[in-house]
N, C-alpha and C positions, 0 to 999 in steps of 0.2 A: 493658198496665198502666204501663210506664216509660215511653210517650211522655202516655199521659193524665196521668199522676204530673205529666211534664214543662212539659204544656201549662196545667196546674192551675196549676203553681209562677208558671210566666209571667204569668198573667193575672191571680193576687195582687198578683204584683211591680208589674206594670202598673198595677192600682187602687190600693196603697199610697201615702199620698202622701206626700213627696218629706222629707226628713230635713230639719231645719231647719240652719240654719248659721251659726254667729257667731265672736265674737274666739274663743270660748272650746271650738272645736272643732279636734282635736287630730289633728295633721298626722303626724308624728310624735314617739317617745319615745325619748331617748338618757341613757342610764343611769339611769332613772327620770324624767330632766326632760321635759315635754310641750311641744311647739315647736307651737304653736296658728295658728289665721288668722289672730289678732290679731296676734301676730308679725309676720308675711308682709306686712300690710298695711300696718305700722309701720316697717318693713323697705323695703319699695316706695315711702313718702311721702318717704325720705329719700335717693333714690337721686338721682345727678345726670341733670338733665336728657336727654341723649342716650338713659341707657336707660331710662327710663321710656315712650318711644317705641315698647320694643320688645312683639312681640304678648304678648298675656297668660301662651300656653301656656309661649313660651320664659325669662320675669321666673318663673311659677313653679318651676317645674324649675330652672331655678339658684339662686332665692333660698333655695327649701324647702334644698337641697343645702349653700347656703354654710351654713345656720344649721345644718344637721346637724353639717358640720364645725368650724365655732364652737364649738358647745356640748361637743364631744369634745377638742378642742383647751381650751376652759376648765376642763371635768373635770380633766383634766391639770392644768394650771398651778395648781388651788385645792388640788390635792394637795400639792402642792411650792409654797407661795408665800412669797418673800420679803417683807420689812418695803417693800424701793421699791416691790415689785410691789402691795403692800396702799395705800400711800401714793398710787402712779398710776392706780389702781383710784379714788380721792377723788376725786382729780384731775377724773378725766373722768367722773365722774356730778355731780360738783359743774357741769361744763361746761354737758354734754348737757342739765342742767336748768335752767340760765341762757338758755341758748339756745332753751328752749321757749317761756320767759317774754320774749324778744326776739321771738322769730319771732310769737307771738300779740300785741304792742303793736304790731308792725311791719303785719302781718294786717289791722288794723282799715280799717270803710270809714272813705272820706274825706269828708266833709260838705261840698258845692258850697260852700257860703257859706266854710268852710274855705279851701280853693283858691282861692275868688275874694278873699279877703282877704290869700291869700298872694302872690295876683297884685299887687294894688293897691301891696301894699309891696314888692314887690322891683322893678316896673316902673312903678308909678304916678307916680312922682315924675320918674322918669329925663329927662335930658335930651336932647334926637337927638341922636344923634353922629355926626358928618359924615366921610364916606367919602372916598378919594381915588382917580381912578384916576390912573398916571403911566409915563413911560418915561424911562429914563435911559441913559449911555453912560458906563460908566469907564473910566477910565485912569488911566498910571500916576503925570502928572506935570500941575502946574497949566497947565505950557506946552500941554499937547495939549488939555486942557478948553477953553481960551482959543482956540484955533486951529481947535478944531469949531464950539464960538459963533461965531465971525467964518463960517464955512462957510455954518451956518444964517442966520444973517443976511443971507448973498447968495443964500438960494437955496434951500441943501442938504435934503435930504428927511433926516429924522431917523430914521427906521426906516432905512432906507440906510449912513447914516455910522455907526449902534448896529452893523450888521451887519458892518461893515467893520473898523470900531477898538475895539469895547466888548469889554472883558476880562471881561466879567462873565457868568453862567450866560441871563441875560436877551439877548445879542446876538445869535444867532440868531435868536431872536423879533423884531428892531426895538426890543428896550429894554424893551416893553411889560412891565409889573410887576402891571397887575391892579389889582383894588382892595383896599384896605386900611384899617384903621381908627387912631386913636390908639395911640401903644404899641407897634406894628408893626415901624416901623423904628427905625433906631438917629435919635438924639436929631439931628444935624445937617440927618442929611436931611427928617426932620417936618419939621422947622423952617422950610427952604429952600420945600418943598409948600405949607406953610401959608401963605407971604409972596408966594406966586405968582396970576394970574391964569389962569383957563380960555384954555390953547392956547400960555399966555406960557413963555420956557426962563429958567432958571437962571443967575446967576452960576457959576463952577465952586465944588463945593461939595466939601470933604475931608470924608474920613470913615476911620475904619480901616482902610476895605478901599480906599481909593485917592483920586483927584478924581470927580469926579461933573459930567456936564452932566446938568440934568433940566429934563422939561418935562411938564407938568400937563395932560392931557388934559380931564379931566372929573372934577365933586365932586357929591356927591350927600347929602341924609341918611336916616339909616336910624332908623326911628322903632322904640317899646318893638316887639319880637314881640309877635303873636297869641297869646290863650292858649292855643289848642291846640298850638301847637307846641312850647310848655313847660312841656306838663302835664306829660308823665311827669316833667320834672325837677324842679317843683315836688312835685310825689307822692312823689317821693323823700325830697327836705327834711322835709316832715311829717313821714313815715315814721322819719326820725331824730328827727324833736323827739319824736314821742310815745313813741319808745323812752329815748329821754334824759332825758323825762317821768316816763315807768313806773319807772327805775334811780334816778333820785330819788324818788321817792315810795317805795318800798319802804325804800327804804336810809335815809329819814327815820325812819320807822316801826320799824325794825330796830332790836335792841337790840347796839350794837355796843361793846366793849372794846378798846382797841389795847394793849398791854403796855407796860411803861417800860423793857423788854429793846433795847437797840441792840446788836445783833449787830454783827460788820466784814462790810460785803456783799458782802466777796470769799470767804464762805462758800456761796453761791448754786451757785458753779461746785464747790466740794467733795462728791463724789458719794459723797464716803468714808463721809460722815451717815449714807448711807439703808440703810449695813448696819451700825452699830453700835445 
């Protein structure tokens, strides 16, 4: 009879079907309050990246756990709550729900024509800006700059004599500095690249960091980027206008008072306030 009883029970169990489940099924109860899915799931959306990675089983079992201990840890403290602790309680729901209303304007899709209009004006107009590549040799005195130019002029190989006498992090290399755009280097030396011929060396050039022989390899221009390679940081831009969009428009519409109270704002720092 106890194994048919048994095998009866099983086979209900079995054809029952399956208990529904939503936000509003309850995980559990800590001093009457219900910590629900909803929770858990609300819980989960806000976790930093790395562990929202982690498997399902293990995000439940600790999340269910930490809100256990939240909710008995805040039992406590709404027993005994201080006026700051009521005031930073403000604080941070006033936050937590600004922050929704950010993350949902931020959220929105982005409309192609959007993006390609945001393309046109931040690159459409631009002008190529011309590249430089160069190699140089410092030192410390105008006489030594002077006395490598006469070298090269007879001859000398210039990645050689950089290896030889250049004080600079680039000697090792032959001078070679790479390419560069406007704005790069300090103000002298532009100047010097820019008044140069492909292959032609420099008068000695000063600069802060010493004399300078340079010599102009090769210039190139670098036309607007492709759009794809500056979508994501166009998508960003949007993403801030329509939150900066959304914070206006709300706060337009908001019916705001400012007080004609001017406090000294080195009351901010007075923490004494938050318990009188």
């Amino acid at each position: 009879m106890k194994r048919l009883l048994t095998g009866t029970a099983l086979a209900l169990a079995l054809a029952a079907p399956a208990v529904a489940q939503d936000a509003t099924t309850v995980l559990a109860t800590v001093n009457g309050t219900d910590i629900t899915l909803g929770h858990m799931v609300a819980m989960r959306d806000r976790l930093p990246e790395q562990y929202q990675q982690l498997p399902d089983e293990v995000l439940y079992d600790g999340m269910l756990e930490q809100l256990i201990q939240q909710q008995v840890l805040a039992d406590a403290a709404r027993a005994d709550m201080a006026r700051a602790d009521e005031i930073g309680l403000e604080n941070e729901q006033r936050a937590f729900l600004a922050g929704r209303i950010i993350d949902r304007a931020a959220g929105q899709d982005i409309a192609d024509e959007d993006l390609q209009a945001a393309y046109a004006e931040t690159y459409g107009s631009a002008e190529p800006e011309t590249e430089w590549n160069a190699s140089h040799i410092l030192v410390e005195t105008e006489e030594e700059a002077a006395d490598l130019i006469a070298q090269l002029e007879d001859g000398a190989d210039f990645a050689t004599l950089a290896q030889e006498h250049s004080t600079g992090p680039s000697g090792p290399g032959g001078g070679m500095l790479g390419w560069f755009g406007t704005g790069m280097m300090v103000p002298e030396f532009e100047t010097a690249i820019t008044e140069l011929e492909t292959g032609a060396v420099s008068a000695p050039v000063q600069t802060q960091f010493g004399w300078h022989v340079v010599k102009l390899n090769e210039t190139r221009t670098k036309d607007a980027p492709p759009l794809d390679t500056v979508r994501a940081e166009l998508e960003q831009t949007l993403r801030a206008g329509a939150v900066d969009a959304e914070v206006e428009r709300l706060t337009a519409e908001a019916m705001i008072e400012r007080s004609d109270i001017a406090p000294d704002p080195a009351l901010i720092r007075n923490t004494d306030l938050l318990t009188e």
